[in-house]
C-alpha positions in Angstrom: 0.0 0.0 0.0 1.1 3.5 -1.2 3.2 4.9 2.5 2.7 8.6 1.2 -1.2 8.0 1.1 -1.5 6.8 4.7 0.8 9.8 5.7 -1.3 12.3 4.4 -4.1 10.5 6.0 -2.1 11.1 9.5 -0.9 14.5 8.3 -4.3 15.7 7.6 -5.9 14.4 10.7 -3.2 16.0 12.9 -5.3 19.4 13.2 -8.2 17.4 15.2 -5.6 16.8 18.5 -7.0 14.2 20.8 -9.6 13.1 17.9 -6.4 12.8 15.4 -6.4 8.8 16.2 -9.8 7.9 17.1 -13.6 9.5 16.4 -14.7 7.8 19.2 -12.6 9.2 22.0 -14.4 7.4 24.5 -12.8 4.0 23.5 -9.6 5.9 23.5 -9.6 6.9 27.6 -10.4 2.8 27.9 -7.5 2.0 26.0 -5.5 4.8 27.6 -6.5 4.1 31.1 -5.9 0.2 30.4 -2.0 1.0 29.6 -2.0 3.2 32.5 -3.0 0.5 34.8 0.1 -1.0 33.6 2.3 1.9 34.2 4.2 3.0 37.8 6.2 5.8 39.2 9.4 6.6 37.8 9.1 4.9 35.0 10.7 5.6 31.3 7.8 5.3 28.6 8.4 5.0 24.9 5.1 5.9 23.3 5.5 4.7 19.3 3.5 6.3 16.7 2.3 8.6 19.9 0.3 11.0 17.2 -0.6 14.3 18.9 0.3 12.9 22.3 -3.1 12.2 23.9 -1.9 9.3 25.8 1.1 10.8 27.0 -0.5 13.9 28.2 -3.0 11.7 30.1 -0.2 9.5 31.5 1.6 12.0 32.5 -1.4 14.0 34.1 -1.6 11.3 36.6 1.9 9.4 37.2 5.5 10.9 37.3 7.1 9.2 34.8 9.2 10.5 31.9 7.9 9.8 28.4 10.0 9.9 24.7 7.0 10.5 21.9 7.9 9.2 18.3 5.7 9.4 15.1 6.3 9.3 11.3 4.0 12.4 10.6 5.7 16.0 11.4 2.6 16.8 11.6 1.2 15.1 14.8 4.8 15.7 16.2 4.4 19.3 15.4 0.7 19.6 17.2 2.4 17.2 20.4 5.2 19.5 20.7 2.8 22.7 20.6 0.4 21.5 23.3 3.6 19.9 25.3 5.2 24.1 25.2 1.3 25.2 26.5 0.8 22.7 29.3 4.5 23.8 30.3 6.3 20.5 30.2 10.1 20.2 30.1 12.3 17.9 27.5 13.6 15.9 30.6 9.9 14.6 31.1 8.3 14.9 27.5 9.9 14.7 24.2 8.2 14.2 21.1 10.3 13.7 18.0 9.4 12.4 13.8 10.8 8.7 13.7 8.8 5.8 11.8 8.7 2.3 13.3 9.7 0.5 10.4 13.2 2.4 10.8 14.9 3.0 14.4 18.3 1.9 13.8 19.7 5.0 15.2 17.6 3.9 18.2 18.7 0.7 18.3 22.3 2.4 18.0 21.8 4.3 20.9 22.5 3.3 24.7 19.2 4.4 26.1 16.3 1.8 26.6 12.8 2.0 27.7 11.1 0.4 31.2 7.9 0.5 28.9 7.2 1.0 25.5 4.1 1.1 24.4 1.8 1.1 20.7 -2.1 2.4 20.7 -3.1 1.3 17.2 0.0 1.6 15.3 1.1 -1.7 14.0 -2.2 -1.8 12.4 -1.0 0.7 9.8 1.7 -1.5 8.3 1.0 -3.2 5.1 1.5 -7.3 6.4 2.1 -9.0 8.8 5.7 -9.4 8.2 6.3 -5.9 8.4 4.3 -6.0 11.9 6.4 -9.3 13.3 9.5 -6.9 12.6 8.4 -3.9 14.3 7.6 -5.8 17.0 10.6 -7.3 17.6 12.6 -3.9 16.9 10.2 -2.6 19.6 11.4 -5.1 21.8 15.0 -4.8 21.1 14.3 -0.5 23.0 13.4 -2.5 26.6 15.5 -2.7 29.3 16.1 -6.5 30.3 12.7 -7.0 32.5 10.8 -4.3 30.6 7.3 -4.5 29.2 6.2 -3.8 25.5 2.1 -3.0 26.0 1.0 -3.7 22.2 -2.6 -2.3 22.3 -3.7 -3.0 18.4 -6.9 -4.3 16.5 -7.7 -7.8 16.4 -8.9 -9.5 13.1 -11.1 -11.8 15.2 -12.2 -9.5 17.9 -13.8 -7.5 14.9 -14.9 -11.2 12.9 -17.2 -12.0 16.2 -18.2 -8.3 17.1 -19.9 -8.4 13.0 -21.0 -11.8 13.6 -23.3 -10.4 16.4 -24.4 -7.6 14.9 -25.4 -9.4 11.4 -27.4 -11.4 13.9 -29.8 -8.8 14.4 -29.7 -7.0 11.4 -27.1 -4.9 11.3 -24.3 -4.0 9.1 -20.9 -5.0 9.2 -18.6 -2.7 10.5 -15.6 -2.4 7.7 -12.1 -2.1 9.2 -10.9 1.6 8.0 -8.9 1.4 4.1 -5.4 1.8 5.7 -5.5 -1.2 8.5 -4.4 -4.2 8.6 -5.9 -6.3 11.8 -3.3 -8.5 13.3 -4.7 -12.3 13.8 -4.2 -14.4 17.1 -2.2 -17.0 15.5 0.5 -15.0 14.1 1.3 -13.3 17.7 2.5 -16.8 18.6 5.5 -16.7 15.9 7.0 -13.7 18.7 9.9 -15.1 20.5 12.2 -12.3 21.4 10.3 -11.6 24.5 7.8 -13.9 27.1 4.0 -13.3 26.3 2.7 -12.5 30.0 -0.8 -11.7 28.9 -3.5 -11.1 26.3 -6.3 -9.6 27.4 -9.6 -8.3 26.3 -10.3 -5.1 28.0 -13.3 -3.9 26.0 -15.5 -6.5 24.6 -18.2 -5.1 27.7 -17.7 -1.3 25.6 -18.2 -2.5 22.1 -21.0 -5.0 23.0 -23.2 -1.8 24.1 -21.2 0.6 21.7 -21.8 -1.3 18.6 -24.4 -3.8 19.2 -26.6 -2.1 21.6 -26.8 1.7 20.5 -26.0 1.0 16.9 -29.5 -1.5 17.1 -30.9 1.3 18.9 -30.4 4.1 16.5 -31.6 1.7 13.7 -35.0 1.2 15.3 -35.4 5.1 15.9 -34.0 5.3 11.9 -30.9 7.5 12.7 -27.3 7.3 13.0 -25.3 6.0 16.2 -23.5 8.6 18.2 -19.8 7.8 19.4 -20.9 10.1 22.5 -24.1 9.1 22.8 -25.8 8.2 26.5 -24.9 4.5 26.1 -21.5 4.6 25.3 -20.8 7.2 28.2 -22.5 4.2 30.4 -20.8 1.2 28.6 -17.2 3.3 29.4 -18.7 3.2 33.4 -20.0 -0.2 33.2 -16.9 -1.9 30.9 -14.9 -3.0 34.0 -17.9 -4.6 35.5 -19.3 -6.3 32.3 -18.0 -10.3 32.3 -18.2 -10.4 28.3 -15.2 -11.7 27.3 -16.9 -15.1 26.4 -18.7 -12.9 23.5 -14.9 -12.0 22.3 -16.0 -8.9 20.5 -13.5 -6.4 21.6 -12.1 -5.1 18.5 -9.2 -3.5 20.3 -6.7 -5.7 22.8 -3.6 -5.9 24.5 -0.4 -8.0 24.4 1.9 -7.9 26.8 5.6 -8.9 26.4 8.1 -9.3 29.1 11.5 -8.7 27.8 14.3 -11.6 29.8 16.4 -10.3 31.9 19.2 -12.0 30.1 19.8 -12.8 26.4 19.6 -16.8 25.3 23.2 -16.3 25.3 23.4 -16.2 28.6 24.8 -12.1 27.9 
């Protein structure tokens, strides 16, 4: 797939700030409060394709840590690095810079690695999965030995079963957006540079009243669903409570990786 298209995608969406990655920003503060959870004091955050920096901004709003922001589009870097200068953050604590995950050599180069690095819908945007299996394991190669890589992407099934339900009582599919590419269970399993400690559906409770419930809803009364509407506000209160991972509809999940403390070699 043409990289300049999907770049002017990002470019262009840049301008809308905390919307830039998401239209339905209340699916964004679960994910973002679901890598939080994961996150403690003192800790050095890689955020990778961090956009306009909505997570980091929120991470930072409620932990002292130190985060490093990284995204392919100027763009998003340039809007991050305005709103970092207005909420008065210094470069010891917040740094955004333009750097594309298919290319961090001079990362790689570099000395400095990462307690936590992180990805909010990012790997999606590459073209295979080969292209994914490698940034993964280049994101993995940033971690300290004992460090965390929280991969918080789409899943191919998660979206499979969430249109299954929803074709069951009459409504549409929903179509993944022209420059994704879902990443499949299976193929998660081929990752050996680091220890799979978890994989866990955090919002099958959200898109079960999101997507099946108030999109049904606003069929009946003949109008379109609202990403802010009444219901999804309640399924964002009610998603920790909601045992629905048996339904396995949550579009968006999250791996975590565990980076050894030592190399195979024993280094």
């Amino acid at each position: 797939m043409n990289n300049t298209e999907k770049l002017k995608f990002w470019d262009e969406r840049a301008e809308l700030s905390d919307l830039a990655g998401s239209n339905d920003f209340i699916a964004k503060e679960i994910e973002m409060k679901t890598l939080l959870s994961y996150c403690s004091k003192g800790d050095s955050i890689l955020d990778m394709g961090c956009g306009s920096g909505t997570a980091a901004f929120y991470i930072l709003d409620k932990l002292d840590v130190s985060i490093t922001g990284m995204d392919f589009s100027s763009k998003m870097i340039a809007e991050a690095q305005r709103a970092a200068k207005e909420k008065g953050y210094d470069q010891e604590t917040l740094n955004f810079c333009v750097n594309d995950i298919r290319d961090v050599k001079e990362l790689e180069k570099s000395e400095r690695r990462y307690d936590i690095v992180m990805t909010e819908r990012v790997l999606i945007n590459l073209d295979n999965w080969q292209e994914q299996k490698e940034a993964i394991n280049r994101i993995i190669s940033l971690l300290k030995p004992g460090g965390i890589y929280l991969m918080c992407e789409n899943l191919k099934e998660g979206l499979d079963n969430l249109n299954k339900v929803r074709v069951s009582i009459g409504l549409d599919d929903i179509q993944k957006p022209w420059h994704n590419r879902y990443i499949c269970k299976n193929e998660v399993q081929e990752i050996d540079s680091a220890e799979l400690i978890e994989f866990r559906d955090f919002s099958s409770g959200y898109y079960f009243l999101s997507r099946v419930v108030n999109a049904h809803l606003a069929k009946l009364q003949n109008s379109n669903p609202s990403y802010d509407s009444p219901i999804n506000i309640l399924a964002e209160k009610l998603n920790d409570f909601l045992e629905l991972e048996k339904l396995d509809i949550g579009q968006t999940r999250l791996w975590v990786f565990k980076k050894p403390l030592r190399s195979n070699q024993g280094e």
